[in-house]
Every structure is written in C-alpha cells, then in structure tokens.
N, C-alpha and C positions, 0 to 999 in steps of 0.2 A: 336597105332593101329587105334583110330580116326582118326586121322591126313590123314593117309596112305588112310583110306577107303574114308573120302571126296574125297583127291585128288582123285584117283582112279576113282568116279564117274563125277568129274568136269572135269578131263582129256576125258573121254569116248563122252560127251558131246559136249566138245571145240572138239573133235577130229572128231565129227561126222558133224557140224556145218563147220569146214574147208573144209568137204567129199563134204557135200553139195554146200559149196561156188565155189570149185574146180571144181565142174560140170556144174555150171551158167557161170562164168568166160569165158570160150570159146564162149558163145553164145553173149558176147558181143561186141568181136571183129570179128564180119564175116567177110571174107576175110581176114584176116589174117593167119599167119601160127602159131596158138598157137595149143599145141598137150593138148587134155583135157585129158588124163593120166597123162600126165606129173602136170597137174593144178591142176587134185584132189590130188596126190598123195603129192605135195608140198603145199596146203592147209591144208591136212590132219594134214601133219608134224607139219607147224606151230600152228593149233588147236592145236594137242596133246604139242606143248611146251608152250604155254601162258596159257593153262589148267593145265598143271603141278605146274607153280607156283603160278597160280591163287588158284588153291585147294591149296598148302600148307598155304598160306594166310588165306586162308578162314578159313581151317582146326586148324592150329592154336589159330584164332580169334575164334573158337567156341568151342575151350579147354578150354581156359581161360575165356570166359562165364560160360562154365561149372563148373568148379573150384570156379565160386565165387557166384553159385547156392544156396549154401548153406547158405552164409552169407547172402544173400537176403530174407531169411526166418528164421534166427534165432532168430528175437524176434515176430515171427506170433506164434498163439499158434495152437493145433490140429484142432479142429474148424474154427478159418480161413484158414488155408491150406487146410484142407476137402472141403470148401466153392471156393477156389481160385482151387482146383481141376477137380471141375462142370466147374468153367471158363475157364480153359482149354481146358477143352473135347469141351464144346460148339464152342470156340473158332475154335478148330479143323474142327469141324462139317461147321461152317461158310468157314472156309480153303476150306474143298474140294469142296464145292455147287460151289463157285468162280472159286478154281481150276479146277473141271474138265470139263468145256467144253474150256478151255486152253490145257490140255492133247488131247482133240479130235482135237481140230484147228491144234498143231503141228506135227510137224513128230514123227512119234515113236522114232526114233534115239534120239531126244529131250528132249519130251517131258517125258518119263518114265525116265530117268539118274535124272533129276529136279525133279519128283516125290519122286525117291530113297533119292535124298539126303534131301529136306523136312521131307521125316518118318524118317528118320535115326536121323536128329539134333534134334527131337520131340520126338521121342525117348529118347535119351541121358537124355534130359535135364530133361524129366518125371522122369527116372530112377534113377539119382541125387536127383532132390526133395524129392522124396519118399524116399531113403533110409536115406536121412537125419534125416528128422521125421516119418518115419515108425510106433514106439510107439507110438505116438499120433495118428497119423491116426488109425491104429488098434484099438488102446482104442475108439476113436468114432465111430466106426463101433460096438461095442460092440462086439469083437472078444476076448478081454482081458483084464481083470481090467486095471483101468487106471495108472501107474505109476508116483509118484512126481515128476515135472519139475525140482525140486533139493532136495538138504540133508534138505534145511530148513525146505522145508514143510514136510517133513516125521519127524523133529525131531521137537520140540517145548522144548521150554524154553532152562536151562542148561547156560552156558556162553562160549562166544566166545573171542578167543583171536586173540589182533592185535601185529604186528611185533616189537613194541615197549615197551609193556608188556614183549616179549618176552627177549629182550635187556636188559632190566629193568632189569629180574633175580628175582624182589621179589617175583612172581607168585610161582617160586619153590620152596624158604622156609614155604608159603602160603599152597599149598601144604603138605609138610613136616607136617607141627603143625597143618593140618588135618581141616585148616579153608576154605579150598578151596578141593571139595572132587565130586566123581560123571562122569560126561561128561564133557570133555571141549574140545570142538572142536577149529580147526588151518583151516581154508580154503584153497586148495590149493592157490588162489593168492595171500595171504599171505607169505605162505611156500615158493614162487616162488622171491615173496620180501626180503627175508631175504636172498633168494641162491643170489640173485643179489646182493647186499648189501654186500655179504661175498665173492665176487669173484669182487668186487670192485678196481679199480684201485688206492684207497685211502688207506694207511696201518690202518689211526683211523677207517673207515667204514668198511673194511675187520674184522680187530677186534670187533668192533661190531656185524656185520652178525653172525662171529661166533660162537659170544660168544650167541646169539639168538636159534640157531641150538642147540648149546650146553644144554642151558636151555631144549627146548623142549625134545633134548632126555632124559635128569634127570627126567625129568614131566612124561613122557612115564613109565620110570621105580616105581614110584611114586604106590605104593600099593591102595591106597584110590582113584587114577584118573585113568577114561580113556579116554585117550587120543586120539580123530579123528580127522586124515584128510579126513574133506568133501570136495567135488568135485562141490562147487558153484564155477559156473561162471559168473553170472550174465553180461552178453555180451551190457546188454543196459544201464551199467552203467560205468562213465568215472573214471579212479580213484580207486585207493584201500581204499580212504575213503568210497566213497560215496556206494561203494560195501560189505562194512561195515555194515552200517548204514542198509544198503535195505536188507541184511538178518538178522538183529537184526530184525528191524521191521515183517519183514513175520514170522520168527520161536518165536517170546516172546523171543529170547535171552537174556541175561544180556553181553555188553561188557567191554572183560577186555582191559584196554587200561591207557597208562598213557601221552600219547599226549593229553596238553591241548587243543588244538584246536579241537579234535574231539569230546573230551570229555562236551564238549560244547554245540559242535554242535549236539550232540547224547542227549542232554539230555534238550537241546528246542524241540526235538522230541519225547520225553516222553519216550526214551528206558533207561532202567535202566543199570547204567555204575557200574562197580569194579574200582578206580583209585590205585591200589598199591603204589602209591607214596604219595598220600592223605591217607591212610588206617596208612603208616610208619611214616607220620608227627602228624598223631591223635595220635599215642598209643605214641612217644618222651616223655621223661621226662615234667613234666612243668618246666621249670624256670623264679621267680618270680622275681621282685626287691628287690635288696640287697643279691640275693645266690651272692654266692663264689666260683670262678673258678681258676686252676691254666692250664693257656694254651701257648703255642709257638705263638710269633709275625709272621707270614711266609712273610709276606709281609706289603707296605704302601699303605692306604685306598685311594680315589678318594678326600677326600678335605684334607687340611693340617695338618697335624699333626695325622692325625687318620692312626693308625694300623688295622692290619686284620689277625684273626685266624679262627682256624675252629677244630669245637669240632670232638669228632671221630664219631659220626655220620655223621660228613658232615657239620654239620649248623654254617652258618659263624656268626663271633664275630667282630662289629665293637666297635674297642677300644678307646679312647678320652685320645689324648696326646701319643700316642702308636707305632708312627708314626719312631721314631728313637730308636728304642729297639726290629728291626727288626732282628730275629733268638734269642731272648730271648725269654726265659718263665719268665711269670709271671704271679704272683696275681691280680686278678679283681675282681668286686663286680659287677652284673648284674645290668643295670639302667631303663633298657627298652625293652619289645617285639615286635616285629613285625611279622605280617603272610603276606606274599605276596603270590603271582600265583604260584611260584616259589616255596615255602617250607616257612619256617623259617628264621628270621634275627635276633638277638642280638646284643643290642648295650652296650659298658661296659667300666667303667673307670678303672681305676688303683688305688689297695687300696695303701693308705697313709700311 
C-alpha cells in the first residue's frame, strides 16, 4: 500500500511536469508546425510513465528503510529515543521554514504532490519508530510504569542454563536428588540453539540437540524446579556466549554450564558458575595407589606397550604393558592420579 501511494504521488508529479513541458515545447519552435495538444498530451504520457517506475523505485527503497527502522534503534534506550524524537520534530520544523517558500516558487501541480509525499515518508518512518519502543516512550512520559528491558532485570539471581548443560543431562538427575531446586531459566537463544543443533544435518549433532530438548523437558516435569523460558535477547551482543555472560551479570544469575571455555571465561568475570561435570568428578570414588581394579583392555594407548580402559563411570585407565591384551579383562593395581581440564585419568599396571 506504501509502494502504490508513493508511486501514485510521483506519477501525479512526473505527470504534471510533462503537462507543463508540453505547453513550453511549442513555443520553441515558432514556425513550425508542432500541434501543442498533441505536445502536452505526449509529455504528459511520458511524465506519467518515468513517474510510474520512478515512484516504484522510490517506493520500494523507502519500505525497506522502513523495515530496518527498527533495528536502527534497538539498542537506544527510552530516553534516547525520547531525546532523538525532539530531533526530529525540530528537524521537521527546519524542513518546512526551508521548504516552503519552495512550495510558493513552484506550481501547485508540483509543488503540493512533493509536499504529500515528504509527510507521507515522515510519517511512515515516525509511526515505525514509535511502535517499536512505544513502552519506553510511554514509561518516560510517565504515562505507565516503566517495564524491564528483559526477564533479567525483573528476575535476579536463580541459575541460568546453557545448551550444553543441557546436552550434558546431569542437570536432571541434579534436579531429581533435589540438589538443584527453585527457578532455572533456558533463554530463548539458547532454546533456539539446541532446536538448531537437533535439526542438524549431522546424525551425532541431531542426537545431541535432542537429546538437550529431551533433558529440558524431564527438568520441566521435575516437582522441585521451575522451569523458564525468558525471552532475553540481548541484540548488542554477538554470540550465545557472550549473551550468556551479559545476563548472568545484569540478573546475579549463577550459570549452569559445562563448556570449559565459558566457564572460564564467566568466572574471570566474577559470575558464579554450576559445572556439572566438575560437581560429578568431585563426588567419584577416590582411588589411591595400590587399589585394585578388575577392567577390560578396549583398546592400545598412544605410546607402546600401554593399554586403555575405562571404568564405568567413564574415567579412563592407562595400563603399562597392557598394550596386547586388548579385549581382556584384567587385574590392575592403581599407580597413579591424575586430574586434568577434562575429568580424571588413571594410570595402572598389571598385578603380577
């Protein structure tokens, strides 16, 4: 309907300006035999057709302005749009002192169509802004309390969960044995990660996504949590980390996460992290030097002769000598621990 009403007033315009060229045109051939009906009436025409696609053009080009009206002001807050709205007006104010003794110089035929369409794009564009942040504006007019720019600031503290906790899975027995209880919010860009992830063109990453989803909804059903998707978007930040981190920090969240890199990076920023996978290597048995294990070879280790198993928790066993007695079980004596980034490592020989 934009489109239509530009063109419409550019056509009127262009159409009116050929009216007028068509009536000059004769005068400047005297003596000639040019018919000035014939001049206006085929100036006309051609105004009205280079005004036709001139306004679609135009029209067009000032949808698509409009359209990204909004992103242009998605990280101004109430207050600066309030402030950028004075600029406006004034702006406008400057517009017409300039414009109209432009309107009085030209023909009416002209001169108003250019007016029309001026208020009409000035319009548009006002009515865009505004209903973008409408709430904001209102709230500083003092029309209406002022409403939180997101869930974070309205919620404070509670813990936040990322896409890889969620993967993780320990969160919901966590859950379950009532150690993890209260709010625990999913941010939508989160939720939107794990759908992406699970509709993955990769069968391991599809499995994962959904096994993600999966968790969330046991969590949902979970008696002791409740479970929110807030509706942060945090638009000025790049990244589902760093979107992370910047609503940890505004709400006092605690995040749950067991990506070491974030968990890093979150916690040189003094936000308080959950690692569920640090939490499951704390509470593991201890085993000291000299226990006694009876485990399967699965495989041969990275230098010669060493075997490699893994207990049922997970935690691998490197064996010394162990190396050809792969798809055996056997007895071992613990000789050594190790804690890397990663979990736990055992290293172990073969009893005698």
């Amino acid at each position: 309907m934009l489109i239509e009403a530009i063109r419409l007033i550019v056509t009127l315009a262009t159409t009116a300006v050929g009216f007028m060229a068509g009536r000059v045109v004769p005068d400047w051939f005297r003596g000639s035999e040019v018919d000035t009906d014939a001049a206006i009436i085929v100036g006309a025409l051609i105004g009205a057709g280079v005004g036709y696609v001139l306004g679609g053009l135009l029209g067009r080009t000032v949808r698509k302005g409009l359209e990204r009206a909004p992103d242009l002001v998605a990280r101004a807050t109430g207050p600066q749009l309030f402030a950028g709205t004075f600029g406006m007006l004034a702006g406008l104010l400057v517009g017409v002192v300039i414009g109209f003794p432009v309107v009085l110089l030209l023909p009416d035929v002209v001169g108003w169509p250019i007016a029309a369409l001026v208020i009409l794009v000035l319009a548009a564009f006002g009515a865009r802004v505004f209903a973008t942040r409408a709430p904001d504006l209102l709230a500083v007019a003092g029309l209406r309390p002022r409403h939180p720019e997101t869930a974070a600031e309205q919620t404070t503290g509670g813990l936040v969960l990322d896409s890889s906790a969620a993967i993780d899975g320990r969160i919901l027995e966590l859950c379950r044995a009532g150690l993890v209880s209260g709010d625990l919010r999913v941010p939508e860009f989160v939720l939107d990660e794990l759908q992406g992830i699970a509709d993955s063109g990769s069968k391991s990453h599809r499995r994962r996504g959904r096994r993600g989803l999966d968790v969330l909804e046991a969590v949902r059903d979970t008696p002791a949590v409740r479970l929110q998707i807030s509706p942060d978007g945090f638009p000025g930040y790049a990244g589902v980390d760093a979107k992370l981190i910047a609503l940890c920090q505004r709400s006092g969240a605690t995040l749950v996460s067991t990506d070491h890199n974030l968990v890093k990076a979150a916690g040189l920023r003094g936000i308080p992290v959950l690692n569920p996978h640090a939490l499951g290597e704390s509470l593991r048995p201890a085993l000291i030097s000299g226990d006694r294990l009876s485990l399967t070879i699965e495989r041969e280790g990275t230098e010669p002769g060493q075997g490699v198993g893994f207990l049922e928790d997970g935690t691998m066993v490197v064996i010394e000598d162990g190396g050809g007695l792969v798809g055996q079980t056997v007895d071992v004596e613990v000789a050594n621990a190790l804690r890397t980034n990663i979990g736990r490592m055992l290293f172990a020989r073969l009893e005698s």
